[in-house]
C-alpha positions as CSV (number, residue, x, y, z in Angstrom):
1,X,3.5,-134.3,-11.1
2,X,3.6,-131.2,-9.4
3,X,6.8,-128.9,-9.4
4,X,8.0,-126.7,-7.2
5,X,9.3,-122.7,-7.4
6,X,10.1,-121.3,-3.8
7,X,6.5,-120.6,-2.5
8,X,4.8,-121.6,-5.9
9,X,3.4,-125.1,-6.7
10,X,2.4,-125.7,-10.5
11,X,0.2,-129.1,-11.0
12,X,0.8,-129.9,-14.6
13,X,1.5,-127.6,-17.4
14,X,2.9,-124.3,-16.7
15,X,1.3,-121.2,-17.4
16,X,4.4,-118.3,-17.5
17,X,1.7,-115.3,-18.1
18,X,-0.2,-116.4,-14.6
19,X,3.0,-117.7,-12.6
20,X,4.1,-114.2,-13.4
21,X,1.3,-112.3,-12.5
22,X,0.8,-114.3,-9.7
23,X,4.2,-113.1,-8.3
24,X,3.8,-109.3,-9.0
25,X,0.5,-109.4,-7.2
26,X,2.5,-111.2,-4.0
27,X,5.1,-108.4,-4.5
28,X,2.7,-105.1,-4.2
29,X,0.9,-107.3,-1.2
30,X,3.8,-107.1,0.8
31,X,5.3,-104.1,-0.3
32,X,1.9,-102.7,0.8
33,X,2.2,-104.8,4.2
34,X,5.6,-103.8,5.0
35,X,9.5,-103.9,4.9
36,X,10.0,-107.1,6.3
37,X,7.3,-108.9,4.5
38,X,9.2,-107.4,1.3
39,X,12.1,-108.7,1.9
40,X,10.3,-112.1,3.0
41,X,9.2,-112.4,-0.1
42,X,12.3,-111.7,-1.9
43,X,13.9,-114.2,-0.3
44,X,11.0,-116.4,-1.6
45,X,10.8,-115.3,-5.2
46,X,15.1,-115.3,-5.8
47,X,14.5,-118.8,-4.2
48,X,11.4,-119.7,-7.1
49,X,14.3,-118.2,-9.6
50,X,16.6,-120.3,-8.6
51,X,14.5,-123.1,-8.7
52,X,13.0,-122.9,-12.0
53,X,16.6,-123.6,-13.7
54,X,17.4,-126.4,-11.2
55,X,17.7,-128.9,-13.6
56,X,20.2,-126.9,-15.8
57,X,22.5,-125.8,-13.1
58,X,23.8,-122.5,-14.2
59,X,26.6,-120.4,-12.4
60,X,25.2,-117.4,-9.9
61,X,26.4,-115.5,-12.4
62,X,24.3,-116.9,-15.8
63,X,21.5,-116.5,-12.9
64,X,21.8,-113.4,-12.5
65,X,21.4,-113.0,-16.2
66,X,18.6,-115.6,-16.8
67,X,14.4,-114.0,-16.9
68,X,12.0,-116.1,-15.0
69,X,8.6,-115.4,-14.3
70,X,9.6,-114.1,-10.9
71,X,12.3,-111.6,-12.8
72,X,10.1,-108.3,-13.1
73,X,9.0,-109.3,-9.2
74,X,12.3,-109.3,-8.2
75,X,13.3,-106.4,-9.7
76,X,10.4,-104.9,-8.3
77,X,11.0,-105.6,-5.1
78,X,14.8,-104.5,-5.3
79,X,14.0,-101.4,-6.4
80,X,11.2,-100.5,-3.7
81,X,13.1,-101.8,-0.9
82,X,16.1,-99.7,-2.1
83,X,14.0,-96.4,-2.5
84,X,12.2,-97.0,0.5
85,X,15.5,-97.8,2.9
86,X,14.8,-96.4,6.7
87,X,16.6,-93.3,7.3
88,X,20.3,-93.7,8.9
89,X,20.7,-93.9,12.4
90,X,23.3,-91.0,13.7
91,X,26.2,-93.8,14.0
92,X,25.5,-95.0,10.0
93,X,25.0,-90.9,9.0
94,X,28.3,-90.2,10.5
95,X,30.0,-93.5,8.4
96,X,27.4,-92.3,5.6
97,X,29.3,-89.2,5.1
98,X,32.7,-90.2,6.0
99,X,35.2,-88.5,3.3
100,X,37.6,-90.6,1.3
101,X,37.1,-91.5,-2.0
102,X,35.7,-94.6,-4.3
103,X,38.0,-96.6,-6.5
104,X,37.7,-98.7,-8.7
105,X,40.6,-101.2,-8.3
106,X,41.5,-103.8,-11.3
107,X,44.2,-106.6,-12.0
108,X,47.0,-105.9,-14.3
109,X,46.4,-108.3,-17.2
110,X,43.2,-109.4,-16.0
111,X,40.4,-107.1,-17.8
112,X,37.2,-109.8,-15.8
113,X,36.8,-107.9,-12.9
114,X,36.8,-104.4,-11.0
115,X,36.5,-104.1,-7.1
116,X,34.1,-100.7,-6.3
117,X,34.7,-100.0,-2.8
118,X,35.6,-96.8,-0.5
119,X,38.5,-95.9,1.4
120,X,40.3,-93.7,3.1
121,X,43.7,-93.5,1.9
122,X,43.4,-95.7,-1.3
123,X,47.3,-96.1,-1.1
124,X,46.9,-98.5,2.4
125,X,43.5,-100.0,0.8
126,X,45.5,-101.0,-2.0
127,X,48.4,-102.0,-0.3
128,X,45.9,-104.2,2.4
129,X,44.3,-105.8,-0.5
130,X,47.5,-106.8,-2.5
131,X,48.5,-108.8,0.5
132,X,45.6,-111.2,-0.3
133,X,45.6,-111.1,-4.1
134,X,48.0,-113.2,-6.4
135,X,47.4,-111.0,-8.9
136,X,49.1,-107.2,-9.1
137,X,46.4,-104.8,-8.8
138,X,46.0,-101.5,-10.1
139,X,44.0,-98.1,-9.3
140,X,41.4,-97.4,-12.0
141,X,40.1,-94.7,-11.1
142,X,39.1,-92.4,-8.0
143,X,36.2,-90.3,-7.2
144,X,36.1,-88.0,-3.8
145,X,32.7,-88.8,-2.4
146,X,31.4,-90.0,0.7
147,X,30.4,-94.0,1.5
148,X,27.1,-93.0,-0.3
149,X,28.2,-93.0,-3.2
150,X,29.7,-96.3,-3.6
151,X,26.3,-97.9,-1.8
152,X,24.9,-95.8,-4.9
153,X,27.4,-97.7,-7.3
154,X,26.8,-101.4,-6.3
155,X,23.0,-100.8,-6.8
156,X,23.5,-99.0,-10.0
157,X,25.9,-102.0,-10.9
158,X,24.1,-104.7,-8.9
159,X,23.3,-107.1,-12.4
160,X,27.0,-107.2,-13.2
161,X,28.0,-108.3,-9.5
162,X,30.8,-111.4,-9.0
163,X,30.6,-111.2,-5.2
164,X,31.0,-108.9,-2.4
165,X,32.4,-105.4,-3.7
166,X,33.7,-107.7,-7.0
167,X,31.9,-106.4,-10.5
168,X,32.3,-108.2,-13.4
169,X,34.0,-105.1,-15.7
170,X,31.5,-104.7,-18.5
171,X,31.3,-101.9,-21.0
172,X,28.8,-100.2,-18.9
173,X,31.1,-99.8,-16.0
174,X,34.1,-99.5,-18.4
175,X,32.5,-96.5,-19.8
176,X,31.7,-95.3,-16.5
177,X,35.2,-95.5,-15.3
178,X,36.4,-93.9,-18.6
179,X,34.2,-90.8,-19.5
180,X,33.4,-89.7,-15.8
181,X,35.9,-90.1,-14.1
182,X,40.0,-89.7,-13.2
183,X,42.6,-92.7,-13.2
184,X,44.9,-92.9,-10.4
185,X,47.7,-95.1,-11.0
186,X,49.5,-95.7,-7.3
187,X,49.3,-91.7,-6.1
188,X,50.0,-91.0,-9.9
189,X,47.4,-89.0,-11.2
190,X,46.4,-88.8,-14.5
191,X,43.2,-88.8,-16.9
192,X,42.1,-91.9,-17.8
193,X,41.8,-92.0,-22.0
């Protein structure tokens, strides 16, 4: 019986070492052909990842974690598409550069998760978002920057992601938070210990 893994087909046992190869040689082919071809065959290979742990069902997140054959291609791929990134058009320059700063917003009690986004004025962000959260959320920390650095963030961060701007807060990130950077607790600020 033949089993299926996005664009791969294996007929009978399962050879890791080739299925793997196989992918990173379909990874440089189309980074080498271009943009779009990479990302069609991103699309294909997180497809293959997902498919090879069909029958166990894990969350997105234990995906996210799990090493397939198509793992180093993916990663591969991620990385070149993220290095190679057009340059901005004038319109995404100008939000590119916009001034505000990047917080990093948590839930009082709740040490799962930290929200990595950009604002403005983090005091109507926070307020905006408390409207829609049940539970009472806190400023972590701050940095002045620009909307780069937060696109900089979520890549740098993008293994430990829950969904959208939502991280899960692991010790990497903790420490991140913690030795770089200052706390601001509702337009209190302070250093974070």
């Amino acid at each position: 019986m033949a089993e299926r893994f996005g664009p791969y087909i294996c007929n009978g046992a399962i050879d890791c070492g080739a299925l793997q190869e196989r992918a990173r040689q379909d990874s440089r082919k189309a980074m080498v052909s271009s943009r779009g071809e990479a990302i069609h065959w991103l699309k294909q290979m997180k497809q293959a990842h997902v498919d090879w742990y069909s029958d166990s069902r894990p969350s997105k997140r234990e995906l996210q974690k799990l090493s397939t054959p198509f793992s180093a291609a993916i990663r591969e791929l991620e990385d070149w598409l993220h290095d190679t990134q057009p340059p901005p058009s004038p319109k995404q320059k100008r939000l590119h550069n916009r001034s505000g700063v990047v917080y990093f917003i948590g839930m009082e009690g709740d040490n799962s998760a930290v929200k990595i986004g950009f604002a403005s004025k983090i005091e109507d962000r926070l307020s905006s978002l408390q409207t829609s959260s049940h539970h009472t959320l806190k400023v972590l920390a701050t940095i002045k920057a620009t909307t780069k650095l937060e696109k900089e963030l979520h890549h740098k961060f993008a293994a430990d992601r829950i969904r959208g701007e939502w991280f899960r807060r692991t010790q990497a990130i903790e420490t991140f938070i913690t030795t770089t950077h200052s706390s601001q607790a509702y337009g209190n600020r302070q250093q974070v210990a």
